[in-house]
Backbone of each chain as ProteinMPNN parsed JSONL, in Angstrom:
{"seq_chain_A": "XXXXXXXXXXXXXXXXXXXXXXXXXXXXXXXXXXXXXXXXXXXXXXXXXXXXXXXXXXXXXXXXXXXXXXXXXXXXXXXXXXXXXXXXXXXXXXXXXXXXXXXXXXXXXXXXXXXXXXX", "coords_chain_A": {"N_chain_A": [[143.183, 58.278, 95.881], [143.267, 55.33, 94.027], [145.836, 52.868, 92.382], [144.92, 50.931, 90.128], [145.331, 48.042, 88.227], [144.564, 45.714, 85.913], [144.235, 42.447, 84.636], [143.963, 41.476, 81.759], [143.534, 38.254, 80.003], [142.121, 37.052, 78.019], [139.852, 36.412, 75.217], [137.2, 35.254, 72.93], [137.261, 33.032, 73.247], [136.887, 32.817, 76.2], [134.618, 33.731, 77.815], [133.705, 34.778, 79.867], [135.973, 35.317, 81.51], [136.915, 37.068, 80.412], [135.01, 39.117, 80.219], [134.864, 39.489, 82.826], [136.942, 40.561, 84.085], [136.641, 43.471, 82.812], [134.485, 44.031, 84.54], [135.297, 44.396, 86.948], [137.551, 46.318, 86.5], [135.586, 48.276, 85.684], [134.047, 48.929, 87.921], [135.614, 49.945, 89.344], [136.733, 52.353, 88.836], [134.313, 53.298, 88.33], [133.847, 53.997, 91.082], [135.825, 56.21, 90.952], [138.529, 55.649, 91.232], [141.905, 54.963, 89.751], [141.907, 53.035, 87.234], [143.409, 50.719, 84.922], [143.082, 48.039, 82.029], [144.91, 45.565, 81.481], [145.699, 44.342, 78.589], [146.501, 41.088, 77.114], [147.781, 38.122, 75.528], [145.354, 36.051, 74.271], [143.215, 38.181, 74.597], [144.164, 40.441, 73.741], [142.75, 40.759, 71.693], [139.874, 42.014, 72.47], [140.185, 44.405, 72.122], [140.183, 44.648, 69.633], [138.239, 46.561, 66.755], [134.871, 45.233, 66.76], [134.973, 42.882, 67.346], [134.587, 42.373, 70.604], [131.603, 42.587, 70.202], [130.545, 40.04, 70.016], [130.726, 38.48, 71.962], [129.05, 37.645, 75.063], [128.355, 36.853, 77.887], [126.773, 34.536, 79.789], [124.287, 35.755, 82.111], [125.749, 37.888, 82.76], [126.344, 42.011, 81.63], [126.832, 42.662, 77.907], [129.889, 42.083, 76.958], [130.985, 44.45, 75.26], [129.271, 46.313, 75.818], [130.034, 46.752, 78.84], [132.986, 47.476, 78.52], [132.921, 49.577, 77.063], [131.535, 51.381, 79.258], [133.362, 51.617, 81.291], [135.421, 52.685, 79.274], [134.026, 55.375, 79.646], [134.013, 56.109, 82.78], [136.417, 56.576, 82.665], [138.414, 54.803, 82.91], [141.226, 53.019, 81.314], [142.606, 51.637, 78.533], [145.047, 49.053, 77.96], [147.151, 47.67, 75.608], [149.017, 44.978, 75.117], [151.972, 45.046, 73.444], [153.531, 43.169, 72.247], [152.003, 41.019, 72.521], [150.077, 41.87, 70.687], [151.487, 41.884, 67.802], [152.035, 39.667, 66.817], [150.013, 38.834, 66.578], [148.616, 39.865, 64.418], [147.782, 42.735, 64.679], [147.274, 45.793, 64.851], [147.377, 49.595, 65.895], [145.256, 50.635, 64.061], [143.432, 49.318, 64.078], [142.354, 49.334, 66.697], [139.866, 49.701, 69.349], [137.754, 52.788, 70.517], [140.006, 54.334, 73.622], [141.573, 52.313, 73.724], [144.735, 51.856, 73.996], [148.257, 50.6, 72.214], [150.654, 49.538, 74.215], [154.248, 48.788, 75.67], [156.174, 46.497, 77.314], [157.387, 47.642, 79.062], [156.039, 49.897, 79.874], [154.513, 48.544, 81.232], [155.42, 47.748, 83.269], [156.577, 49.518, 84.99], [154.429, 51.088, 85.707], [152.886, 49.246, 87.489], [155.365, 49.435, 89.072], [155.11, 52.002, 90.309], [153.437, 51.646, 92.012], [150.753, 50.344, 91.809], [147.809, 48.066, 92.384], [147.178, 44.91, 91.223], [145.151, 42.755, 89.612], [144.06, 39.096, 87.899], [142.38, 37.494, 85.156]], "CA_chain_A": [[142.81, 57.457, 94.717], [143.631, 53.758, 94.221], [145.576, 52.803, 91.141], [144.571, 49.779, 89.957], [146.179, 47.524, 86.957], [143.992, 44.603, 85.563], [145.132, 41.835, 83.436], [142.557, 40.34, 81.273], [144.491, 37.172, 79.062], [140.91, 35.628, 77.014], [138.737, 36.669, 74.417], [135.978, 35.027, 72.845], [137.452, 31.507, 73.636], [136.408, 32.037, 77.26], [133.564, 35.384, 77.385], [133.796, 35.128, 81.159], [136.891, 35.793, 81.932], [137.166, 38.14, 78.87], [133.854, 40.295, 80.766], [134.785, 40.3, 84.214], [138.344, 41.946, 84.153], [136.199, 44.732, 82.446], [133.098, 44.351, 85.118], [135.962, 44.597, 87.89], [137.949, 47.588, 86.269], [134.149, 49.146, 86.247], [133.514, 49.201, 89.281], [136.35, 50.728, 90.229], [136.829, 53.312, 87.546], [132.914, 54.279, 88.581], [134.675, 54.615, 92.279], [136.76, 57.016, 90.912], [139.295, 54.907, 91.148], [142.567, 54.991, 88.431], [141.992, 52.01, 86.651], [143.892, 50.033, 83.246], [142.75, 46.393, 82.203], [145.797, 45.543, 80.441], [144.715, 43.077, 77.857], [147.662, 40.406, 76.998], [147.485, 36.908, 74.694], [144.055, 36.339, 73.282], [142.645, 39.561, 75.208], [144.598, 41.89, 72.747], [141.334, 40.608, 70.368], [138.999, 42.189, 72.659], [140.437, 45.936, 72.06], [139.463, 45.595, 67.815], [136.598, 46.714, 66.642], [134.032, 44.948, 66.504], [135.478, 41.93, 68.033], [133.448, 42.411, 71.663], [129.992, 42.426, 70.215], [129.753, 38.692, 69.818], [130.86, 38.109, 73.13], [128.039, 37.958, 75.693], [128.352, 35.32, 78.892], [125.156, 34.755, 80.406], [124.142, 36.437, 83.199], [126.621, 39.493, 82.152], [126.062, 42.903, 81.109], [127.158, 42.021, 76.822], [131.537, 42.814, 76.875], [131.169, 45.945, 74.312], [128.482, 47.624, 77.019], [131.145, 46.985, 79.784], [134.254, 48.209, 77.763], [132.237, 50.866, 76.97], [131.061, 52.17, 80.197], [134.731, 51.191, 81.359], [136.366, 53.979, 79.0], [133.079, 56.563, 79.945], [134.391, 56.214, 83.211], [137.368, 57.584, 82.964], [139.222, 53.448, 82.178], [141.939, 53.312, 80.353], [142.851, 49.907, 77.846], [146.039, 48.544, 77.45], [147.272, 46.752, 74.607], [150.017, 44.438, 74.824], [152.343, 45.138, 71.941], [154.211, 41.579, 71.703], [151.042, 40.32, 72.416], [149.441, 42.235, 69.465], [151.77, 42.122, 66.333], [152.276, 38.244, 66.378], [148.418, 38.307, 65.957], [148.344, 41.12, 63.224], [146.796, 43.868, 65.252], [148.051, 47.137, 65.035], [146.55, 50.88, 66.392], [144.683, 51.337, 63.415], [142.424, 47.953, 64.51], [141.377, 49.368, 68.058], [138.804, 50.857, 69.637], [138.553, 54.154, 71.355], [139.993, 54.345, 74.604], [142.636, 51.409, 73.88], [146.079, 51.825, 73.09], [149.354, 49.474, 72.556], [151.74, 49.573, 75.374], [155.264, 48.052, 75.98], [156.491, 45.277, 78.823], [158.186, 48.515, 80.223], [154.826, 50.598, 80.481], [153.033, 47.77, 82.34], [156.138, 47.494, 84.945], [156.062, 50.967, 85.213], [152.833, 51.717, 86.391], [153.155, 48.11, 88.459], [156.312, 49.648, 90.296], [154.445, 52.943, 90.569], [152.469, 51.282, 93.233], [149.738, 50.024, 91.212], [147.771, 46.914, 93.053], [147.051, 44.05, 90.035], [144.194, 41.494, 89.493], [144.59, 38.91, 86.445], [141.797, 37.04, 84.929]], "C_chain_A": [[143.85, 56.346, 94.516], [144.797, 53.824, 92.603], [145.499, 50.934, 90.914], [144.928, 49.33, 88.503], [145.157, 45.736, 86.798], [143.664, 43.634, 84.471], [144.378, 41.193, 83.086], [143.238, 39.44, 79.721], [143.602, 36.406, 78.129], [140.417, 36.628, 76.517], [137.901, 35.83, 74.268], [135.726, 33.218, 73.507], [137.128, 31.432, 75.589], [135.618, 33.482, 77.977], [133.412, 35.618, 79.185], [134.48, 35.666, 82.089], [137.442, 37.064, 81.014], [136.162, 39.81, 79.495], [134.208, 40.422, 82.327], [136.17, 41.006, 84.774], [137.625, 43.053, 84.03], [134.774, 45.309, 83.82], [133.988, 45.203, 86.222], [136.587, 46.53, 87.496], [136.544, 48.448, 85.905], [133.731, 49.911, 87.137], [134.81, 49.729, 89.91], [136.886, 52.364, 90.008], [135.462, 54.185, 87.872], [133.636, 54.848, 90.045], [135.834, 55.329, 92.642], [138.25, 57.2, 91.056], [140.503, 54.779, 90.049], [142.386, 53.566, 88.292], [142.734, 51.603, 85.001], [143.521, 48.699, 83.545], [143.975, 46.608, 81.085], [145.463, 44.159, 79.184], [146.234, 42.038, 76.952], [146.82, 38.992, 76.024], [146.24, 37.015, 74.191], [143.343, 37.277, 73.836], [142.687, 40.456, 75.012], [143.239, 41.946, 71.784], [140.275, 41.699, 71.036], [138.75, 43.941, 72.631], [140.165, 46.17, 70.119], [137.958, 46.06, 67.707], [135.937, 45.734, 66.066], [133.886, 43.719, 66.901], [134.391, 41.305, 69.634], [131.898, 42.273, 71.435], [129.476, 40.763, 70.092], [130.02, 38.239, 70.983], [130.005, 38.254, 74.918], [128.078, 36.496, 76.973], [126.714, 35.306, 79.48], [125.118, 35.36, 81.91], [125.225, 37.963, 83.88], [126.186, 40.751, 81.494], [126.986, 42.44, 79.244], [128.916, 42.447, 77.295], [131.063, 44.143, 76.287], [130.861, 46.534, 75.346], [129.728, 47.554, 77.988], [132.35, 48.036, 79.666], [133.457, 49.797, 77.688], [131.864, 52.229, 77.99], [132.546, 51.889, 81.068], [135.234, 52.962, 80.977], [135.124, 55.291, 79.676], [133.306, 56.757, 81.256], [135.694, 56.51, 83.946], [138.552, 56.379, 82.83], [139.411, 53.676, 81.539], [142.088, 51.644, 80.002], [143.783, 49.809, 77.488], [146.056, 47.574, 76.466], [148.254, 45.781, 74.6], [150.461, 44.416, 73.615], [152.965, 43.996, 71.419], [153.302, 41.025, 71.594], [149.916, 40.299, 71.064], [149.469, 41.705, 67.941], [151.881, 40.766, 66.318], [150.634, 38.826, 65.62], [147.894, 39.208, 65.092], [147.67, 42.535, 63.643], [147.432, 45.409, 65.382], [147.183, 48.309, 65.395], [145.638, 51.022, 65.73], [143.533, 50.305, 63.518], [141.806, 48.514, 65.917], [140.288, 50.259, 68.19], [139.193, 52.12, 70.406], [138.754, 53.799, 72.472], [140.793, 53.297, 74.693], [143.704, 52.189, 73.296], [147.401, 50.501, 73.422], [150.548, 50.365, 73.357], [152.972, 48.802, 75.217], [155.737, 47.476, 77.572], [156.791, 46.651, 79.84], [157.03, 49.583, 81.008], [153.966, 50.083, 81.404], [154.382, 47.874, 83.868], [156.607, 48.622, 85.356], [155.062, 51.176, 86.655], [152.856, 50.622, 87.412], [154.136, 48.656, 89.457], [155.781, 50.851, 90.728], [153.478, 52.933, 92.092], [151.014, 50.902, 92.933], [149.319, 48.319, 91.855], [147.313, 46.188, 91.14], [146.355, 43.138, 90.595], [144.658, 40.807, 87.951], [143.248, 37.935, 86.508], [142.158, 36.273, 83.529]], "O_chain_A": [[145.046, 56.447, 94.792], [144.594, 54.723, 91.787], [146.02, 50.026, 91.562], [144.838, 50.164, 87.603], [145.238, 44.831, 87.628], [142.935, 43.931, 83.525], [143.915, 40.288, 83.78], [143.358, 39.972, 78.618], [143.978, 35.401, 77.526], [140.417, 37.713, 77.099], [137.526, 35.335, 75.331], [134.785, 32.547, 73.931], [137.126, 30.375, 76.221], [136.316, 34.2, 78.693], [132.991, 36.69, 79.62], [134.112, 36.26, 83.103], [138.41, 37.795, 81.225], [136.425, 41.001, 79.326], [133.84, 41.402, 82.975], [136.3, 41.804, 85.702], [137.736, 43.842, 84.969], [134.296, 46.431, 83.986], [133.695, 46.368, 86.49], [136.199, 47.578, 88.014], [136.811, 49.649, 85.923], [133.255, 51.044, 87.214], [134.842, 49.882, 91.131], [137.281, 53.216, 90.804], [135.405, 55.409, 87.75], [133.952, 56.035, 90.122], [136.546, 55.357, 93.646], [138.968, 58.2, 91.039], [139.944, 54.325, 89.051], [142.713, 52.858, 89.244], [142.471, 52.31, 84.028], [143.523, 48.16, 84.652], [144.046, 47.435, 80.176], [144.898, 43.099, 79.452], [146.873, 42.679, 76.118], [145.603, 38.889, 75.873], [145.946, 38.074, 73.636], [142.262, 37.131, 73.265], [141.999, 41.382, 75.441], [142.796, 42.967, 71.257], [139.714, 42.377, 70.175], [137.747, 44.592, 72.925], [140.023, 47.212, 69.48], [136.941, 45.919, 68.386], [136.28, 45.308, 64.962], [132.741, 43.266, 66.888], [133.735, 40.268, 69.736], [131.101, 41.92, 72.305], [128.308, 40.376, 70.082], [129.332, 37.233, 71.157], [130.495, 38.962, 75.798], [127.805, 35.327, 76.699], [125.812, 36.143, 79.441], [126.076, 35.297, 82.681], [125.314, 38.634, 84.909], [125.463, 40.466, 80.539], [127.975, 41.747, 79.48], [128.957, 43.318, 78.165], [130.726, 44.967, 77.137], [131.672, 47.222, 75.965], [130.509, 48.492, 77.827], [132.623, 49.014, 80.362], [133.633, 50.836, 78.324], [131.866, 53.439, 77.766], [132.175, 52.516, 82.06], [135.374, 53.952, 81.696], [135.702, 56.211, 80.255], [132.805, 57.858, 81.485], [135.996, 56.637, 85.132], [139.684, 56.824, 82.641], [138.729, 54.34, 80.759], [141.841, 50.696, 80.747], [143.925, 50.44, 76.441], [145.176, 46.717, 76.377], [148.451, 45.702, 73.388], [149.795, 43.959, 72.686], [152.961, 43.803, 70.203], [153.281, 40.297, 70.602], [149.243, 39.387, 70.583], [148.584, 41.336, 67.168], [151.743, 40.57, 65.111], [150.351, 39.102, 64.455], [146.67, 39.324, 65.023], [147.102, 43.271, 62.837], [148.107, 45.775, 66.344], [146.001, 48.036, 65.185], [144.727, 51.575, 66.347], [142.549, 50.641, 62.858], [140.696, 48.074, 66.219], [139.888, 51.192, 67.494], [140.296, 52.488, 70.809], [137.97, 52.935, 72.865], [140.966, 53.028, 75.881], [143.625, 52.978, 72.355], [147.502, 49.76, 74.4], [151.088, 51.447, 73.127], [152.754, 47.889, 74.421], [155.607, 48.031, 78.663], [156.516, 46.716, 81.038], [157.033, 49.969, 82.177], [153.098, 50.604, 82.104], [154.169, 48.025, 85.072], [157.207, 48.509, 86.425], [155.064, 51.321, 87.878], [152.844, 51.144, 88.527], [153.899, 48.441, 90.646], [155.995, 50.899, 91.939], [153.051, 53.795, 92.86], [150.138, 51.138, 93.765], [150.177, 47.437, 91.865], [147.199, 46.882, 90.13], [146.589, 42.651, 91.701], [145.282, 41.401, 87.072], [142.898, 37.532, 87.618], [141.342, 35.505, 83.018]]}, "seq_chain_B": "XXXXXXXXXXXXXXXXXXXXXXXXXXXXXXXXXXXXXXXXXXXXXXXXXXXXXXXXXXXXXXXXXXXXXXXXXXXXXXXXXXXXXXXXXX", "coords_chain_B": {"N_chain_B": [[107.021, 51.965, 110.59], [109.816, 52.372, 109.799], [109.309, 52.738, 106.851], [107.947, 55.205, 107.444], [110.22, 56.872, 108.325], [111.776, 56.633, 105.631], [110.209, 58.017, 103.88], [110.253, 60.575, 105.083], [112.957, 61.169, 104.776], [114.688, 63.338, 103.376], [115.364, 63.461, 100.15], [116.439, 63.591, 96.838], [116.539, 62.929, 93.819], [115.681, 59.267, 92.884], [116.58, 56.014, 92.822], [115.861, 52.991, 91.886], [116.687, 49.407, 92.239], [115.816, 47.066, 90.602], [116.99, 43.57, 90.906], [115.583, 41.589, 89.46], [114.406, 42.635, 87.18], [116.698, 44.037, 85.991], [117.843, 42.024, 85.528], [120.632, 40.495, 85.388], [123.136, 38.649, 86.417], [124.492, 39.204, 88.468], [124.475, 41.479, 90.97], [126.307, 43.057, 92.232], [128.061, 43.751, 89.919], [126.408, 45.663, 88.329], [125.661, 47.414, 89.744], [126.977, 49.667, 91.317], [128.146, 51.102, 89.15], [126.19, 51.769, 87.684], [125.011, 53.27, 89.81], [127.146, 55.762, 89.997], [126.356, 56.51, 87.261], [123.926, 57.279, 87.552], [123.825, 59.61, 89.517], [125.449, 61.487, 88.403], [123.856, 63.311, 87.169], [123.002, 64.724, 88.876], [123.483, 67.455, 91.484], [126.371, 68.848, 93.372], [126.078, 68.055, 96.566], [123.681, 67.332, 96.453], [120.918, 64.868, 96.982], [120.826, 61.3, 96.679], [118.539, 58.693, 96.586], [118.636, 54.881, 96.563], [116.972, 52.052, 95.939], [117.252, 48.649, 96.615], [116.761, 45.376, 95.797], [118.662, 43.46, 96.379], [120.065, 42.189, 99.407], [123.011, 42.016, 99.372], [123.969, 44.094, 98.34], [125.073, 46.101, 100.319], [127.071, 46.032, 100.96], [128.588, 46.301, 98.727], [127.819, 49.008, 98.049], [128.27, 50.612, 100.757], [131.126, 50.228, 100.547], [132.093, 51.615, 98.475], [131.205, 54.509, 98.965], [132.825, 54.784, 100.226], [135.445, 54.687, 98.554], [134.878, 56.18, 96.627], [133.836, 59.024, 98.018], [131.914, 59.997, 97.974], [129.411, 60.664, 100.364], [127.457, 58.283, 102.408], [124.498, 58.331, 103.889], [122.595, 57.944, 104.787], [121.033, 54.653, 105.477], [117.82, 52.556, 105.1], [116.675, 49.674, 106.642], [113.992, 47.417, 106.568], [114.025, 45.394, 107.442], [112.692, 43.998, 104.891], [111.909, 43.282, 101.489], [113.533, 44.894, 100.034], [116.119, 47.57, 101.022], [117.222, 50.849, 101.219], [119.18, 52.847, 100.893], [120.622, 56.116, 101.255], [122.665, 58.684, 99.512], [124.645, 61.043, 99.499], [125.393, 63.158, 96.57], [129.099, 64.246, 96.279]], "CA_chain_B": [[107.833, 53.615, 111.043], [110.858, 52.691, 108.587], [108.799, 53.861, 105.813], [108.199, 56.726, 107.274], [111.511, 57.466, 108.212], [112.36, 56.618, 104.321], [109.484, 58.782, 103.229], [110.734, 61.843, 105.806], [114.607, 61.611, 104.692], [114.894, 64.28, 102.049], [116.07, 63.382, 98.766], [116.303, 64.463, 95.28], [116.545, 61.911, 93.353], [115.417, 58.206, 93.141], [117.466, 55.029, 91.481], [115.021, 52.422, 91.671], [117.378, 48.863, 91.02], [115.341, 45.836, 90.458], [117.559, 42.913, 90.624], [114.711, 40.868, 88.311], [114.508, 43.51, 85.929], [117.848, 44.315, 85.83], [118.983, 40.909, 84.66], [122.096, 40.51, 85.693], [123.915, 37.303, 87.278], [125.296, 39.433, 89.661], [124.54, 42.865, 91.256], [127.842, 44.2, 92.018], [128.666, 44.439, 88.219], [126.072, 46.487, 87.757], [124.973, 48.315, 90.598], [127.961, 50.605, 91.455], [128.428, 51.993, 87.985], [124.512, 52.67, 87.489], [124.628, 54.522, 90.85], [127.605, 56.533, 89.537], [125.84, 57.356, 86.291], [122.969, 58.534, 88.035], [124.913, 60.956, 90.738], [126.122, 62.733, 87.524], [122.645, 63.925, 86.952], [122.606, 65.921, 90.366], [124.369, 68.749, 91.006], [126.985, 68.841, 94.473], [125.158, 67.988, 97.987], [121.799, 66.541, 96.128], [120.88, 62.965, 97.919], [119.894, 60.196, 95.592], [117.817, 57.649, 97.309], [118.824, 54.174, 95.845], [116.04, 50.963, 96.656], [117.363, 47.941, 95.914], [116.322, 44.191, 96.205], [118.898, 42.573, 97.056], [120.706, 42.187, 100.698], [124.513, 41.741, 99.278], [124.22, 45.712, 98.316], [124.548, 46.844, 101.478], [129.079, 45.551, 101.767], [128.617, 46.883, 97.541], [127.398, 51.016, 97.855], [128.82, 50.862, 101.565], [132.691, 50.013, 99.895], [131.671, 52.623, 97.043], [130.766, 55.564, 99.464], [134.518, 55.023, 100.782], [135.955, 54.731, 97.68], [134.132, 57.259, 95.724], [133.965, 59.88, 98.497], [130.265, 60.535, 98.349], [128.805, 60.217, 101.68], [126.68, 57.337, 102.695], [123.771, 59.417, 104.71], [121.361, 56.712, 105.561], [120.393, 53.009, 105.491], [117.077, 52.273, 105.596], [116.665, 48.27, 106.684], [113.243, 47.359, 107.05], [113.972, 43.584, 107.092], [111.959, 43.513, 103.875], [112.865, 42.92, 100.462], [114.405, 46.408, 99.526], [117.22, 48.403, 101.306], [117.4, 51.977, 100.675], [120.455, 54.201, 100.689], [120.61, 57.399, 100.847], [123.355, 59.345, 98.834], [124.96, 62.51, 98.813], [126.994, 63.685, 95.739], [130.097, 65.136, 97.272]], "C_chain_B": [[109.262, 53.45, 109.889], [110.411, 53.466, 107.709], [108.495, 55.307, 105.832], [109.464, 57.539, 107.2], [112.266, 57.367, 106.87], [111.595, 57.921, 103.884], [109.766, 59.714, 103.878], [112.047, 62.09, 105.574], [114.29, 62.204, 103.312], [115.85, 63.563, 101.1], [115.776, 64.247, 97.435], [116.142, 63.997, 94.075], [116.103, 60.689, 93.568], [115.963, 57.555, 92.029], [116.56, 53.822, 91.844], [115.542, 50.823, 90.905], [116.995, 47.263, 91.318], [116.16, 44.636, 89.818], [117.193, 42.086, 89.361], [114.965, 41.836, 87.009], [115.585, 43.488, 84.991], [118.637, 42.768, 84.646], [119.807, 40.511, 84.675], [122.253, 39.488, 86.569], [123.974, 37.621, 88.676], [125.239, 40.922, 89.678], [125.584, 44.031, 91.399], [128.44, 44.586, 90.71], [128.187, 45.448, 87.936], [126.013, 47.985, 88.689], [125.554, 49.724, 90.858], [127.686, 51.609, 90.0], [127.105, 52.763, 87.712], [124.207, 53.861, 88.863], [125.808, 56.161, 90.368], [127.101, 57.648, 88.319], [124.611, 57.842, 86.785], [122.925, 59.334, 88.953], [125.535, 61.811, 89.449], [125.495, 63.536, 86.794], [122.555, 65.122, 87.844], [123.616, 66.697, 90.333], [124.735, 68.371, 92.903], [126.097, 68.681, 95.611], [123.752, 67.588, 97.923], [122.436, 65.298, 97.215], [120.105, 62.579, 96.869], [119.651, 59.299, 96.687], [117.89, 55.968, 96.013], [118.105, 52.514, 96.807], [116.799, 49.938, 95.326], [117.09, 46.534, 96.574], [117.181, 42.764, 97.213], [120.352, 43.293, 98.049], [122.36, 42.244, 100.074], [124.849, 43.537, 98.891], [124.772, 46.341, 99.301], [126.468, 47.234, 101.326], [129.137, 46.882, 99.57], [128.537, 48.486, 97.843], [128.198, 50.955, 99.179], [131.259, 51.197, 101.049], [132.414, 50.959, 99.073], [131.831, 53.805, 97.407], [132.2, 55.713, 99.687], [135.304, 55.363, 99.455], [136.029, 56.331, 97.062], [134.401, 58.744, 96.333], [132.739, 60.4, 98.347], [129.668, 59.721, 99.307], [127.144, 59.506, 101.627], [125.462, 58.271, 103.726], [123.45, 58.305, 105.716], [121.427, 55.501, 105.076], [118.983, 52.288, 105.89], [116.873, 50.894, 105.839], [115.286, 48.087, 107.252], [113.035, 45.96, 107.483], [112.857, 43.277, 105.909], [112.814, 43.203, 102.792], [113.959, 43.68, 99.852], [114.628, 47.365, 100.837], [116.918, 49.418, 100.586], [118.013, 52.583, 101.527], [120.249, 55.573, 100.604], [121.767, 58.263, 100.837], [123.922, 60.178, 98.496], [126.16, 62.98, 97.931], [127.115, 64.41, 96.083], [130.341, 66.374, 96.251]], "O_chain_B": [[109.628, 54.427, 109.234], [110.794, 54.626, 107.558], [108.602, 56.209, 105.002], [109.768, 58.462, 106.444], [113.354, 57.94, 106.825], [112.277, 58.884, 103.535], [109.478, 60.546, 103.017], [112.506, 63.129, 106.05], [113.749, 61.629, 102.368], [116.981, 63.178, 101.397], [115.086, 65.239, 97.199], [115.575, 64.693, 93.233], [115.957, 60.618, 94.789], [116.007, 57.929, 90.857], [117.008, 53.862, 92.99], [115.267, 50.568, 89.733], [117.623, 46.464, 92.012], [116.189, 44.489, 88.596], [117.974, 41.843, 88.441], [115.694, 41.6, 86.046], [115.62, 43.153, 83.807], [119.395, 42.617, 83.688], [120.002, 39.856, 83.651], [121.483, 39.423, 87.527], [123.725, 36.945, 89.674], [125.73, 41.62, 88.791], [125.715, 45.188, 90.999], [129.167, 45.558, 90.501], [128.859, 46.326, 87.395], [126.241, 49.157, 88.389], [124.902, 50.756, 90.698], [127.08, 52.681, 89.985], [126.954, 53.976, 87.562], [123.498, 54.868, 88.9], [125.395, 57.321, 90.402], [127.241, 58.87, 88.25], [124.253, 58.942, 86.363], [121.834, 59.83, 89.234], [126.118, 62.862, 89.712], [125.989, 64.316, 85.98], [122.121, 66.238, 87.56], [124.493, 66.744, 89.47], [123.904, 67.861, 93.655], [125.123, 69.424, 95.491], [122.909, 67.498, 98.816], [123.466, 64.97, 97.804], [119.155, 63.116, 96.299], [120.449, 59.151, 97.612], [117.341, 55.956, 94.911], [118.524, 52.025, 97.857], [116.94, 50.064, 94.109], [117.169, 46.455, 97.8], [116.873, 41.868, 97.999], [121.167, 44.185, 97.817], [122.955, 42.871, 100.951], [125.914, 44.074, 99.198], [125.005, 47.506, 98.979], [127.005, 48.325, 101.52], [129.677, 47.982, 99.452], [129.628, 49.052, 97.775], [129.304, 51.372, 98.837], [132.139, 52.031, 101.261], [133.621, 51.183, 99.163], [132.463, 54.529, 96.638], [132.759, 56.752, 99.336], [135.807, 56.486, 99.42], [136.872, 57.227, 97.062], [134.961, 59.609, 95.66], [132.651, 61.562, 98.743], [129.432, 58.515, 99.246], [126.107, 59.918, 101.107], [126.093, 59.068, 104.421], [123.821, 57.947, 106.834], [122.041, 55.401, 104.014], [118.947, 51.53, 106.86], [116.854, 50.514, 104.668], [115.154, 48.518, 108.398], [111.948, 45.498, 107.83], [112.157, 42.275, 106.059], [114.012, 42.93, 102.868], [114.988, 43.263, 99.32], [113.726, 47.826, 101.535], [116.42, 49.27, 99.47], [117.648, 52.872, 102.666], [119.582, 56.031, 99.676], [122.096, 58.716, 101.933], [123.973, 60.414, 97.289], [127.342, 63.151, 98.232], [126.321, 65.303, 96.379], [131.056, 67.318, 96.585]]}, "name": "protein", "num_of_chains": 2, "seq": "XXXXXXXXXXXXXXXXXXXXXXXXXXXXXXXXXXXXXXXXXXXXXXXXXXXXXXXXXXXXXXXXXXXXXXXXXXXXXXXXXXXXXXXXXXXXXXXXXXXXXXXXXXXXXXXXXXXXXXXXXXXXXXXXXXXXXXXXXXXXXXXXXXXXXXXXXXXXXXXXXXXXXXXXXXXXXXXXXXXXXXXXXXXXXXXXXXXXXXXXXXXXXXXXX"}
């Protein structure tokens, strides 16, 4: 088993790059695969609730369904925590299956032998 | 004779994944994960039989079978419009 680390940096300001970190960590997460999308700058938005449902690119499964079938596969969601508290977001704002992380948890799992995509 | 040889490979299942239907930009987003969630229906050494429309599947479920560790059985290619796979959860 693979582990895989995938850095998704947009929310609603760009729904494409915001949905296919999550399509990618999908499909790999269904392939049984260890997967995290770590979610950094405006991409911490896409771990609140309720945040993902307006976000729909065309020719995409909607974000939420992704995320969704993401954690049901066994995906895990990083939070960036510097990335978070500037923008007011704290644990009690996410969804299930996210949590906030520190710089040291992502280079961690990165020196661990974890390969990385960034969108 | 493909068809027959589709219609003579034992299965247990059928996934049935109409690119049109489906909707989707792009098959590899979906395709993988929907074959996963329906392999978690069957029980160890079933075969799901998975027809699908379009040709780029083939590099998609082939990379999957490796991954995943559920063996690729068959390939049916009739040069028509739909490919079918055949599946065994490991």
């Amino acid at each position: 088993m693979a582990k895989l680390m995938i850095n998704c940096t947009h929310g609603q300001e760009d729904p494409e790059r915001a949905t296919l970190a999550f399509v990618v960590g999908n499909v790999a997460a269904s392939a049984d695969q260890e997967a995290i999308v770590l979610l950094t700058i405006e991409g911490v938005r896409n771990a609140t609730r309720g945040y993902a449902d307006k976000i729909c690119k065309e020719g995409f499964q909607p974000l939420k369904d992704v995320m969704q079938a993401f954690v049901s596969n066994g995906g895990q969601i990083w939070v960036c925590g510097a990335c978070a508290k500037p923008r007011g977001i704290t644990d009690a704002d996410l969804i299930e299956g996210a949590k906030i992380v520190t710089a040291a948890n992502a280079v961690e799992y990165l020196a661990s032998g974890a390969a990385s995509l960034s969108f | 004779m493909l068809e027959t040889e589709r219609q003579e490979f034992v299965r247990d299942a059928l996934l049935e994944f109409d690119t049109d239907r489906e909707n989707v930009g792009s098959t590899c987003a979906v395709l993988t994960p929907t074959i996963k969630s329906r392999l978690r229906e069957l029980q160890s050494g079933q075969v799901l039989e998975v027809r699908v429309n379009e040709p780029s599947a083939r590099g998609d479920i082939e990379a999957w079978c490796r991954l995943s560790g559920n063996p690729l059985l068959r390939i049916v290619d009739d040069h028509g419009p739909v490919l079918s796979f055949f599946i065994q959860k490991k």
